[in-house]
N, C-alpha and C positions, 0 to 999 in steps of 0.2 A: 443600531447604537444603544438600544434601550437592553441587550442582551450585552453590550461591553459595560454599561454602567454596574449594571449586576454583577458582573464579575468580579470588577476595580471593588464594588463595596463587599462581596464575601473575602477576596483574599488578602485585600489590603485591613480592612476591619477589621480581621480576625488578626493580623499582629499588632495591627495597633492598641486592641482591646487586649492583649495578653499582656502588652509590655506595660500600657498604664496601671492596669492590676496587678503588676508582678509583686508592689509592695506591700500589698493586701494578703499576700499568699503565693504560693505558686501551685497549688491544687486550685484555689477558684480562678483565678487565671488559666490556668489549661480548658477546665469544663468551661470558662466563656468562650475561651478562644474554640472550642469545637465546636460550640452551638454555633458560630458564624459561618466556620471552615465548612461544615457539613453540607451534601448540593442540597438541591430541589427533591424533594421527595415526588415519587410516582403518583401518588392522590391526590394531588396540589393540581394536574388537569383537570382531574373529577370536580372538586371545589370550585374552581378556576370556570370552569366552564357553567356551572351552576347562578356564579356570581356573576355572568355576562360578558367573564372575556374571551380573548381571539384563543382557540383550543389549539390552534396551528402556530401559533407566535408561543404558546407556553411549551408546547411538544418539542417545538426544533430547541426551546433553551433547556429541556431536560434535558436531551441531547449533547447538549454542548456542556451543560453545569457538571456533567457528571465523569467526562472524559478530562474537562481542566480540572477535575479535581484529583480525578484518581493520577495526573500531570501535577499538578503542583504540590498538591497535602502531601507527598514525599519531602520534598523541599520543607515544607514549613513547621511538618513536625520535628524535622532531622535540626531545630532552631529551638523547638518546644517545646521536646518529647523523651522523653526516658528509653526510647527503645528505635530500631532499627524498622523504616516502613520503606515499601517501594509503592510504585505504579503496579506492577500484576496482583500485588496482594488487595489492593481496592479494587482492582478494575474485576478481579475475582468474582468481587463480591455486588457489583453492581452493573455488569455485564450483563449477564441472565436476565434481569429485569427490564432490562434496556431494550438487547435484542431479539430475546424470544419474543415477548409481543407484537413487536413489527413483524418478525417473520409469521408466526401464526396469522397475522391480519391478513399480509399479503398473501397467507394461501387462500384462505378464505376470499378474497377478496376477486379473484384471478381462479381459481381453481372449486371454490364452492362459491358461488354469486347468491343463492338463494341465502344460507349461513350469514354473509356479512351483510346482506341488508336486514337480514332478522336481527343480527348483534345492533346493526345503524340503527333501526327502528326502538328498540330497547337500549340504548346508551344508560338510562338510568338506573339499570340494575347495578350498573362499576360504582353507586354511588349503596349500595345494602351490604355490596362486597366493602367496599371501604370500614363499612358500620363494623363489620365483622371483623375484621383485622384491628380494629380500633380498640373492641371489647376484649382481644388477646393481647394486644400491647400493652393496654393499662392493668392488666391483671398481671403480666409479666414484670411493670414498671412498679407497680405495689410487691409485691414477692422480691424484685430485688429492694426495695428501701428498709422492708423488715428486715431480709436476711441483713444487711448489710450492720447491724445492731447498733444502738445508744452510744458507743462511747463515742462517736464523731459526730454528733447531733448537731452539734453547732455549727460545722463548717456545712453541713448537709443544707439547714438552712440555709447560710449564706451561699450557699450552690444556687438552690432554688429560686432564693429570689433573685439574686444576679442573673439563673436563667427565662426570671419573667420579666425580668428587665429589657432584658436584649431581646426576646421575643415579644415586647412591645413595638422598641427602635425597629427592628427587621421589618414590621409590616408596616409602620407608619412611614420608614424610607422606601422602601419598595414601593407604595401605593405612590409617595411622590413621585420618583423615578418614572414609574406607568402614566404618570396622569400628564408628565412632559412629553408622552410621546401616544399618546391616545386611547390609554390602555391601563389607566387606576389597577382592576382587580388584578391583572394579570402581573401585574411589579410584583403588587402586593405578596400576590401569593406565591412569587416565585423564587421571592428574597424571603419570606417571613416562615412560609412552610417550610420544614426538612428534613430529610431523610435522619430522622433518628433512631432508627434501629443501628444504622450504618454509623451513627455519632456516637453510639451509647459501645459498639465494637471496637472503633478506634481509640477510644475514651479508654480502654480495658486492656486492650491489644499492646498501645505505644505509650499513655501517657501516666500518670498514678489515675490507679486503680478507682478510687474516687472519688476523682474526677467527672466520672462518670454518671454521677447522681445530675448534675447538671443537666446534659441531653436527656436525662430521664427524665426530669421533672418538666424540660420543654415539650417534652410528647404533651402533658397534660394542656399548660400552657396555650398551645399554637391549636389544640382543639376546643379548647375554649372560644379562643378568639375566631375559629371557622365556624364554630355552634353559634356565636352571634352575631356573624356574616352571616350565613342564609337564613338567621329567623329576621335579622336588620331588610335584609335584601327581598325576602317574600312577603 
């Protein structure tokens, strides 16, 4: 149940937060509405399980977040969106991250035994790899704010902050969501974390251009608020 709560609040949120802002704009409207739309990012286990919750209850909802999205965000942009999106062109793009992991585990798992108790044993290395990808994202998320130049300054801001708005609401509903069913960190970060590499492409792909500053600046945002999750939590 705590995996359909999360659902109802990414896909119903995200239009209800595009139409209320629609008279704000229709650029910071689209960049909120993707920062909701967008699933559960891959690293949000790694956090997720740092901060104490069920690694098996956040796993099966990336699972799931990521297939109703690449199912529904057709639908919702073809409502939102300037351009033409299906299911193959998402599921494209976050396929591979889904299913090569499981398959490589299960070879490993089944087929090298020694290998995935040495991965078991070491789990917290996925947390130096995460550092790593973190350090190219926001280097990429700076390089696009510069390119992107001055003369829309204004709305950029108002992107940003609308997108540390909503990446506040994401994890403080989330954490509710989790805390009604046993499981605080694992809402938390399962609504509030998100795939925004995958936000900042649809952003780019289907909706104005932008728009996109939004899930950019949430990259920053949502690792702030994991950087003072685990120094809160240790």
């Amino acid at each position: 149940m705590m995996h359909l709560w999360l659902l109802v609040a990414q896909m119903i949120g995200s239009m209800a937060v595009y139409f209320s802002l629609l008279p704000a704009g229709e650029i910071i409207a689209q960049g909120a509405m993707i920062c909701i739309l967008a699933p559960i990012a891959m690293a949000a286990v790694v956090i997720g399980g740092m901060l104490g919750a069920n690694i098996e209850t956040m796993a099966t909802y990336s699972l799931v977040c990521n297939l109703a999205t690449a199912l529904l965000a057709p639908v919702i942009i073809s409502f939102t969106g300037n351009g033409e999106c299906s299911m193959w062109q998402i599921l494209t793009k976050v396929a591979p991250l889904l299913i090569a992991p499981f398959i490589v585990g299960q070879l490993c798992r089944f087929g090298l035994p020694p290998v995935g108790r040495w991965i078991a044993e070491h789990s917290r290395i996925s947390f130096y790899l995460w550092l790593i990808s973190l350090i190219v994202i926001v280097g990429r998320t700076t390089s696009f704010i510069i390119d992107s130049g001055t003369e829309n300054s204004r709305t950029e801001i108002w992107l940003a902050a609308t997108a540390l708005v909503i990446c506040i609401a994401q994890f403080s509903l989330g954490r509710f969501i989790g805390s009604r069913y046993g499981d605080t960190a694992a809402g938390g970060q399962s609504l509030g974390q998100k795939n925004t590499v995958l936000a900042v492409w649809m952003a780019q792909s289907f909706l104005h251009p932008l728009s996109s500053v939004a899930p950019t600046a949430y990259i920053v945002w949502q690792n702030v608020v994991n950087s003072y999750q685990i120094w809160k939590h240790k």
